[in-house]
N, C-alpha and C positions, 0 to 999 in steps of 0.2 A: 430603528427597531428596538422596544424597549422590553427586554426580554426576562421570563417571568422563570422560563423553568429549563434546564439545559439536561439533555442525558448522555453520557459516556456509556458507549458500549465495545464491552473488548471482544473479542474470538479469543479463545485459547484450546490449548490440547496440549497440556504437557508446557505449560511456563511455569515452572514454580522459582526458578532460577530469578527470574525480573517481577510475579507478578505484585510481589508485595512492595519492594520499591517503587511501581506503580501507583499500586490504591495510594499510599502514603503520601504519594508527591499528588495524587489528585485531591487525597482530603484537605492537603497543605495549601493549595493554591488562593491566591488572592481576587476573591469575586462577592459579587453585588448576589446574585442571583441564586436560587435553588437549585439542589442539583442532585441526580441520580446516576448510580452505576448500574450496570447490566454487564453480566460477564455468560457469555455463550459459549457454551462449554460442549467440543463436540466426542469425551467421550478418556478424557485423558487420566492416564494412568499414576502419575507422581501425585504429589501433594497440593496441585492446581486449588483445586476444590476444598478443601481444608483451609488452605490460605484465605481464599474467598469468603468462609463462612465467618472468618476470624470478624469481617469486616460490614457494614451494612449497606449490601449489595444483594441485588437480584439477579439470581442464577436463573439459567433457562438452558435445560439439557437436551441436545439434539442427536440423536445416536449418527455415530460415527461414517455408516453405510448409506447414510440421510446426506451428508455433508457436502454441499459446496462453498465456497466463498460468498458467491451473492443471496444463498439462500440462507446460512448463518446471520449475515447480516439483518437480514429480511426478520429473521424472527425477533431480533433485539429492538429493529424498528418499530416492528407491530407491537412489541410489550412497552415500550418506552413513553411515556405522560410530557417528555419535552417538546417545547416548540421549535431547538433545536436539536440536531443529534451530531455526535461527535464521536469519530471511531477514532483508536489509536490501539495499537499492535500489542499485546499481552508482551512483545519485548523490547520494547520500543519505554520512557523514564523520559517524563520533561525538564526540560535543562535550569529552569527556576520557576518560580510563583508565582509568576505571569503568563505562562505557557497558555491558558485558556480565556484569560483577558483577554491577552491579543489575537487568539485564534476568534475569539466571539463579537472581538468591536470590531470587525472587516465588514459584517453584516450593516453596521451603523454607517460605514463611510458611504456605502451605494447602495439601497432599496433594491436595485435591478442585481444584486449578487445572490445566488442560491447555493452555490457551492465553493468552499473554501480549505483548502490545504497548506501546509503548516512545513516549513525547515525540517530536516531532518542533518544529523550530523552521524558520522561513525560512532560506535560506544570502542571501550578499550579491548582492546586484542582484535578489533576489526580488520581484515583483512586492507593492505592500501591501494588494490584496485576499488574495492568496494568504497572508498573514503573518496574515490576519485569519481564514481557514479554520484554518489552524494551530492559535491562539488559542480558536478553539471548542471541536474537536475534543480535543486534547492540551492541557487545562490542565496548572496547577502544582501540584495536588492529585493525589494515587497514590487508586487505586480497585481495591481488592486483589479484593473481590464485585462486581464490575462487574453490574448487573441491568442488560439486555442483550445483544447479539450482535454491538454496533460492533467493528470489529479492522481494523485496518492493516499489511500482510505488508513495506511500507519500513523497518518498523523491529519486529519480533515475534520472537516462539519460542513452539514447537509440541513436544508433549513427541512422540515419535517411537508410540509405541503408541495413543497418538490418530490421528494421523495414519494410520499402517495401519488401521486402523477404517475411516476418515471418508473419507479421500483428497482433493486436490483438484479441482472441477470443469474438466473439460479441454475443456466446449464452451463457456463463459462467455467473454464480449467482456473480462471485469473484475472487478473486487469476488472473486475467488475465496474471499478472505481472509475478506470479511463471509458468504461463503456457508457456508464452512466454517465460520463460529463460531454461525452461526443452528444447525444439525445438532446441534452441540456442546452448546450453551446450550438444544435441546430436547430432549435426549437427557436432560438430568437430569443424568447421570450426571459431570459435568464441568464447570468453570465458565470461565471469558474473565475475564482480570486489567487493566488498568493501569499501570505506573510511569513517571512525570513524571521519575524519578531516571535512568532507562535512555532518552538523550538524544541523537538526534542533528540535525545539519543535513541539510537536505533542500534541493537544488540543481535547481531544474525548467530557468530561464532558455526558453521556449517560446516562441512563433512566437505570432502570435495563430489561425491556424490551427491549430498542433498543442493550443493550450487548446479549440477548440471539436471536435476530435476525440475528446480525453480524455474530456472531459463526456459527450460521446453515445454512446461507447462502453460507459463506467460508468453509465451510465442504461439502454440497453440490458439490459446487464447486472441491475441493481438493480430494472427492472418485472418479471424472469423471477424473482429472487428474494424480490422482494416485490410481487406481480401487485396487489396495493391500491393501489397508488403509480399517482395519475392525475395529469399534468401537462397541462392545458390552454392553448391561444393564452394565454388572461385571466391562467392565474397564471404563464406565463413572462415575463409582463408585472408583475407584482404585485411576486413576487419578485426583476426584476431593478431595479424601483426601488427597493424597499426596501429590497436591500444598495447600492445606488449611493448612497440618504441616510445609511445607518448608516456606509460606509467614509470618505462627504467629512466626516462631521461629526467621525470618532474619529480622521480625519487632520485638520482645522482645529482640535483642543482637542492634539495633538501637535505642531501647526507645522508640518506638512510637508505641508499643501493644496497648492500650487501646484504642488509639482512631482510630484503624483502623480494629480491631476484627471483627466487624459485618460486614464491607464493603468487609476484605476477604473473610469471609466464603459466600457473596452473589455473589460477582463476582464472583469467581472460579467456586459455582454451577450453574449458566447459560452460563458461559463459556463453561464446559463440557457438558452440558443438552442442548445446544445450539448445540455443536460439535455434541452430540450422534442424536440426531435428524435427522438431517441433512444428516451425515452417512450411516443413516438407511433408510431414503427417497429416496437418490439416486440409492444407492442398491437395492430398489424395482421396481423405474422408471428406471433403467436399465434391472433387471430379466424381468418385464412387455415387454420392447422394444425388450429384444432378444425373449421370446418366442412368441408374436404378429409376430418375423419373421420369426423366424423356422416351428411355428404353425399358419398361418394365420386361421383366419375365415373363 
């Protein structure tokens, strides 16, 4: 695929912390190709927008009360002139020059790839549960046939005529990304890639409340897109000790037990508590919508 014109589109509300490290590292990058930013701005209060104007980039303001993930995205799509589109996180900084080379030549190794996702690594003061998600997710091995429909939209590209096909889900709490590649990856017609090479940092720094939000939002989310997904009391219990012994033990064979002890056992329990939530919410706003249909009033 010999490719003429590539667009980067961010989401933001409130980065002003990473977004300039951003643009920078994207104007920096070493490519053949044209390129546009698009920053989606749904409404935020710091210096986001200021930052943004510094640079030559098209803003596109979505008010706040408008806002979902896949409908955000949706508008960067529609305004975007690339053949490619490539989203990455307002806090999210690629790890060198080639960050977009290698996300973009995945498309060259296989015609039948439409959608492609990129490494992500901890940034500094990250939490080491969160480094240890990371580490699952995004190994150091490239999976160009990926069998499956895992996808992360923090660091990805979508070829543009997929995309008009597919579109993203604009009533989804999250996951838009994994919703759109499950379509993709059932459709036949298209495959979901990997590369470990197209690399960047990922900068959460959250509240422990904003981590139990995340989880139950994307859980929400992920029982609507995969309704098999039962999370019970028992296994939000199961699961949160399970990673609370896997995280002390791969942090005491590391040396760095002590001073990460209580940050695991707090992540992990609003990760899960976050997840079980969520699960069980959807579950019910589902039971409620099928029988309001079967049994109206």
């Amino acid at each position: 695929m010999n490719t003429k014109k590539v667009s980067i589109i961010i989401r933001t509300y409130n980065e002003q912390k990473y977004l300039e490290r951003l643009i920078k590292s994207i104007l920096n990058q070493k490519i053949t190709f044209k390129l546009e930013i698009i920053v989606v701005d749904s409404g935020s209060t710091d210096r986001t927008l200021i930052i943004a104007k510094k640079y030559k980039v098209k803003i596109i303001n979505i008010k706040k009360k408008l806002f979902t993930y896949g409908r955000s995205l949706n508008f960067g799509c529609y305004n975007a002139n690339g053949e490619i589109l490539v989203f990455i996180s307002g806090h999210c900084v690629p790890k060198n020059k080639f960050w977009l080379y290698n996300l973009i030549k995945v498309f060259n190794l296989n015609n039948d790839i439409g959608y492609v996702y990129g490494k992500q690594e901890p940034g500094k003061k990250s939490f080491f549960s969160e480094g240890q998600i990371y580490k699952k997710y995004f190994p150091n091995t490239c999976n160009i046939s990926q069998d499956g429909f895992f996808c992360n939209n923090a660091n990805a590209a979508l070829k543009k005529k997929i995309w008009k096909k597919f579109k993203f889900d604009e009533t989804l709490t999250g996951l838009e990304d994994i919703d759109l590649a499950k379509k993709i990856y059932y459709s036949g017609k298209s495959k979901i890639a990997y590369s470990s090479l197209a690399c960047v940092y990922h900068y959460h720094n959250e509240t422990w409340k904003q981590i139990f939000k995340r989880f139950e939002r994307e859980s929400l989310a992920l029982q609507k897109i995969i309704p098999e997904i039962q999370i019970n009391f028992f296994e939000f219990l199961k699961m949160t000790t399970v990673s609370i012994v896997k995280d002390i033990i791969t942090s005491f064979k590391k040396r760095v037990f002590l001073k990460n002890i209580i940050s695991i056992i707090f992540y992990r329990y609003f990760q899960y508590y976050g997840s079980y939530k969520g699960n069980k919410l959807q579950r019910k706003l589902s039971a409620k919508i099928k029988n309001e249909y079967f049994y109206p009033k």
